[in-house]
N, CA and C of each residue as an Amber inpcrd file, in Angstrom:
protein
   249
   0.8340000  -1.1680000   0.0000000   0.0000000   0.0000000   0.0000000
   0.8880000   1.2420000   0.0000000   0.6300000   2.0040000  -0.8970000
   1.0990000   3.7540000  -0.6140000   0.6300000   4.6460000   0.1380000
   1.4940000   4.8860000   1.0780000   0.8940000   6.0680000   1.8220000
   1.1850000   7.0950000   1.3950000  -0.7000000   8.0940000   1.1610000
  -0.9960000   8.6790000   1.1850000  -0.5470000  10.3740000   1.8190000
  -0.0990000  11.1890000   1.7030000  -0.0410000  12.2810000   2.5900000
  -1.0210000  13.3040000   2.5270000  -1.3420000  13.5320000   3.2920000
  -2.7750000  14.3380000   3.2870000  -2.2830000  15.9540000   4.0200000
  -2.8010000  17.1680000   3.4300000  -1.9340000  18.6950000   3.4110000
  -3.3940000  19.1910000   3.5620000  -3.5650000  19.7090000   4.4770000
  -4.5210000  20.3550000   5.5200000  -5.0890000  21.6800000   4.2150000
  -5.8680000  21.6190000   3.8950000  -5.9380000  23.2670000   3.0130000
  -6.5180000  24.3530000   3.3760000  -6.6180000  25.2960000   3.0740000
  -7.5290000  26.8240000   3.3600000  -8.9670000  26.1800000   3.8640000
  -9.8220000  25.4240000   2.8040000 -11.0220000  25.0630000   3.6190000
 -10.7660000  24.1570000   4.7260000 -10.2820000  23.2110000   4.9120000
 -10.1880000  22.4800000   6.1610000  -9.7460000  23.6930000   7.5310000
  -8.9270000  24.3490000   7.2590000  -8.4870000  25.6340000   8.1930000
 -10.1000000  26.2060000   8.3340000 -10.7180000  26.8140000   7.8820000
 -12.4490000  27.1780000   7.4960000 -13.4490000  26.5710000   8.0730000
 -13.1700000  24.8720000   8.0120000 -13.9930000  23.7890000   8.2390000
 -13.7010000  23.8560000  10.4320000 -12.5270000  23.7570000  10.3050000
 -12.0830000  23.7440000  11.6040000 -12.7820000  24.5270000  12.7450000
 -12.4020000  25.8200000  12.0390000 -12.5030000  26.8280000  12.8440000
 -13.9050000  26.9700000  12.9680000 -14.5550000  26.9930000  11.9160000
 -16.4250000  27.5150000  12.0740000 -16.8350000  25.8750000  12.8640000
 -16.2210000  24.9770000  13.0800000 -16.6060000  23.7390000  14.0520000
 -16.0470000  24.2140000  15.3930000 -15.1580000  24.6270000  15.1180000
 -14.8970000  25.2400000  17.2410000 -16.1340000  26.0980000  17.3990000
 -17.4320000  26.5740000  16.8980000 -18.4040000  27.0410000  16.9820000
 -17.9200000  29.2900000  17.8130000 -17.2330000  29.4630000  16.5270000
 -16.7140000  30.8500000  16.9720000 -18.0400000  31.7180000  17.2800000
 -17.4130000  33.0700000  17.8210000 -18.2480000  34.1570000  18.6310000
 -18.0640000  34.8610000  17.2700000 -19.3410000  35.9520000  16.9580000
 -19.1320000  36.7490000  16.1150000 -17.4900000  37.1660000  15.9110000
 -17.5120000  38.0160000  17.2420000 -15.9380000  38.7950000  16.6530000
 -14.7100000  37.7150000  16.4360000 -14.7680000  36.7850000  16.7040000
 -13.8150000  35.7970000  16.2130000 -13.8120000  35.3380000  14.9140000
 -15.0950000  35.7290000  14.5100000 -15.1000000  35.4170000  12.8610000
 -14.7350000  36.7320000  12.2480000 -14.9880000  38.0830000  12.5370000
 -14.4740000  39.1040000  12.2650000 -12.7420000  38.8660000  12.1180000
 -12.3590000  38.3910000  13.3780000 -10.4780000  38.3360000  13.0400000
  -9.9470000  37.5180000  12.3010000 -10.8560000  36.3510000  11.9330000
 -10.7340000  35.1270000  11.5050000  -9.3640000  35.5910000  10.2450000
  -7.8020000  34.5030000   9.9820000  -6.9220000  35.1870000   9.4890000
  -6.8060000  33.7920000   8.3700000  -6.2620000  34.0070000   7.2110000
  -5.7070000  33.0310000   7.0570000  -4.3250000  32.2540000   7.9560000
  -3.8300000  31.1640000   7.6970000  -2.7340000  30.7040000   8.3610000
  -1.2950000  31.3020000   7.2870000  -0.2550000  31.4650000   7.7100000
   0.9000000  31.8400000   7.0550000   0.9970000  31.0490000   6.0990000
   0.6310000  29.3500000   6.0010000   1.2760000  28.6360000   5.1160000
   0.3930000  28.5710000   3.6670000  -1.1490000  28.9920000   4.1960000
  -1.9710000  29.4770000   3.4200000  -1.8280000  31.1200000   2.6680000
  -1.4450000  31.8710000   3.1740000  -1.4390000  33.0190000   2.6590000
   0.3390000  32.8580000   1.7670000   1.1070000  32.4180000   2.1250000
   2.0890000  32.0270000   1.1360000   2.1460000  31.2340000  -0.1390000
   0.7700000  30.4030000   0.4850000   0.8770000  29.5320000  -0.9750000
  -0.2380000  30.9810000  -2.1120000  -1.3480000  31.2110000  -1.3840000
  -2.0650000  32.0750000  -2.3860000  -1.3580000  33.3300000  -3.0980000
  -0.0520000  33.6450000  -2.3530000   0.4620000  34.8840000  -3.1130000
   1.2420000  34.0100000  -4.2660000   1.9170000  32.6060000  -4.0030000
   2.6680000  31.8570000  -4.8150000   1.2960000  32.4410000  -6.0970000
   0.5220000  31.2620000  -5.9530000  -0.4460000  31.3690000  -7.0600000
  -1.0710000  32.5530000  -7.9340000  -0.9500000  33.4250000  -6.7150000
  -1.3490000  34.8520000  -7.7100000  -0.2290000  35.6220000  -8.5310000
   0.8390000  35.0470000  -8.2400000   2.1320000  35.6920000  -9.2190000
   2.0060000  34.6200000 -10.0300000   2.0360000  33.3190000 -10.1630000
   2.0100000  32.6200000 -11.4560000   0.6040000  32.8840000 -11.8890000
  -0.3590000  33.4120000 -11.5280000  -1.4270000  33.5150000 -12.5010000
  -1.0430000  34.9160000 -13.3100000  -0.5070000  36.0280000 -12.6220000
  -0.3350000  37.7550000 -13.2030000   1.0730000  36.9850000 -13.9700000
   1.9910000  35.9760000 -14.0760000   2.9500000  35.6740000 -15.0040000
   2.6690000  34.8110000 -16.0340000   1.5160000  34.2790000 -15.8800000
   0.4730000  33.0820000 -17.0340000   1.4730000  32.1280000 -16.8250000
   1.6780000  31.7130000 -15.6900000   2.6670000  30.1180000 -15.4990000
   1.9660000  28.8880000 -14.7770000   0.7060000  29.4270000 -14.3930000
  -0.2970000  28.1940000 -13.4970000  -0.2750000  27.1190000 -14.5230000
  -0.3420000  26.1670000 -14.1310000  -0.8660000  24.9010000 -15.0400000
  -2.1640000  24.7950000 -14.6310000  -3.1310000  23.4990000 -15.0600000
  -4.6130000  23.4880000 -15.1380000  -4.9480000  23.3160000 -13.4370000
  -4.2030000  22.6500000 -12.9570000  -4.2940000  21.9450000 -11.1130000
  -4.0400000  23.5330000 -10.5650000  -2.9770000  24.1600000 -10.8540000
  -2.9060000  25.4050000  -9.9830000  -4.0250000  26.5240000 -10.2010000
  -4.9280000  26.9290000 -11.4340000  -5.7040000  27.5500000 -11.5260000
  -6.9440000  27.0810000 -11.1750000  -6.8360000  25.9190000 -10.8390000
  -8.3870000  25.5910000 -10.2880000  -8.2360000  25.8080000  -8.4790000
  -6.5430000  25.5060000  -8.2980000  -6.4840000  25.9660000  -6.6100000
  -6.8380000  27.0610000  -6.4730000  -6.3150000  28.0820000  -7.2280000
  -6.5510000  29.4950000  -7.2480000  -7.9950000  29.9660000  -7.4060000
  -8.8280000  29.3810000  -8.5090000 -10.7910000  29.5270000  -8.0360000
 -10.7950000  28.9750000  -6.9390000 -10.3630000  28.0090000  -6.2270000
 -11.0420000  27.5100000  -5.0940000 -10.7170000  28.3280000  -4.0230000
  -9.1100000  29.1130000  -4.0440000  -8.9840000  29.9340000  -2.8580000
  -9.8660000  31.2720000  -3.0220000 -10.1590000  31.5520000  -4.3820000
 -11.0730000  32.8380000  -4.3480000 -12.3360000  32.4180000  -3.9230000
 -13.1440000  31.4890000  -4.4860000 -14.2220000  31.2910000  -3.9440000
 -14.5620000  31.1270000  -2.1540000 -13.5240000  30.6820000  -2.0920000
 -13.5820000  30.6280000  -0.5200000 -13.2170000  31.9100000   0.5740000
 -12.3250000  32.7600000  -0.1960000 -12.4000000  34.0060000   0.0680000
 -13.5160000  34.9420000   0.3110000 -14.1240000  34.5810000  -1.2010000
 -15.6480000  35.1170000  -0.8580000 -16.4800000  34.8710000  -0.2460000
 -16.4740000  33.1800000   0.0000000 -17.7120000  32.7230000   1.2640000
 -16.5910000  33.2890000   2.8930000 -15.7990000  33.5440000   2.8010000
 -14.8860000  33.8550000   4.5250000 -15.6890000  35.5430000   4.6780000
 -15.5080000  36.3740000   3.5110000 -15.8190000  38.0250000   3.3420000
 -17.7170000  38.2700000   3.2060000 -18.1140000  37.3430000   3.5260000
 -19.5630000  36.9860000   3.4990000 -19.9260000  36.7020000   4.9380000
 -19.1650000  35.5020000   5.3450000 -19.2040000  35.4200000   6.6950000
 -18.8460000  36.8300000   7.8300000 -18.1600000  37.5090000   7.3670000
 -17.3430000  38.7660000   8.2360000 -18.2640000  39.6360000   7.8360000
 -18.9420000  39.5050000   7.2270000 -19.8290000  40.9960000   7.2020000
 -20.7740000  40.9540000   7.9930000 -21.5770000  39.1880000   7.8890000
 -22.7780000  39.3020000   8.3460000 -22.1760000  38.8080000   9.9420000
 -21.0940000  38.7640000  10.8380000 -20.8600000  38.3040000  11.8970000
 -20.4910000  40.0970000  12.3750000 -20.3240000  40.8900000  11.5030000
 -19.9080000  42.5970000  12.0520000 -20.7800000  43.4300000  12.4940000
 -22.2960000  42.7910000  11.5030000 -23.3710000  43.1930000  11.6530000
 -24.2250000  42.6490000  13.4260000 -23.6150000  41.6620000  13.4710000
 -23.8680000  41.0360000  14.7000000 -23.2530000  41.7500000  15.8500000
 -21.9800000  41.9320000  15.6210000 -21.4000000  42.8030000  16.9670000
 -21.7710000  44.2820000  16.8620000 -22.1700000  44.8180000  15.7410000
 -22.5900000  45.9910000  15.4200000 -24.2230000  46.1060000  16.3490000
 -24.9700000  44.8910000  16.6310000 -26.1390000  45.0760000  17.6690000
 -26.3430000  45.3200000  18.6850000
C-alpha cells in the first residue's frame, strides 16, 4: 500500500474553525494561516505571469471562492457585533 499524505488546506483551516463554533468577533479576526497566505500569493504571481498549469488555476478559483464565502461570513458576523 502507498501512503498517502494528506496537506490540511484553506477550507479544512475554514472547516475547523467555524466547528470550534466561533463568537461573532472571532469570525471578524478570523486570518488566514501563514502557510496558506504564502501559498495564495505563490499562485497569484504565477497567474499575473500566465505560469499556473490546469491543477494550480483551479487551486486558485477555489482559494477565491472561498475568500468570498470567509468576506460573506465577516460581514454578516460585524453586523452582529454591530447590535
Amino acid at each position: 500500500m502507498v501512503a498517502v499524505r494528506w496537506e490540511r488546506t484553506p477550507a479544512d483551516e475554514v472547516y475547523e474553525f467555524l466547528l470550534s463554533q466561533p463568537t461573532p468577533e472571532q469570525v471578524v479576526n478570523l486570518q488566514a494561516s501563514e502557510t496558506a497566505q504564502e501559498r495564495l500569493r505563490y499562485l497569484l504571481d504565477g497567474n499575473r505571469n500566465n505560469t499556473l498549469n490546469d491543477a494550480e488555476r483551479a487551486e486558485l478559483e477555489a482559494y477565491l471562492q472561498l475568500d468570498n464565502f470567509v468576506a460573506q461570513l465577516k460581514i454578516r458576523a460585524r453586523d452582529r457585533v454591530g447590535k
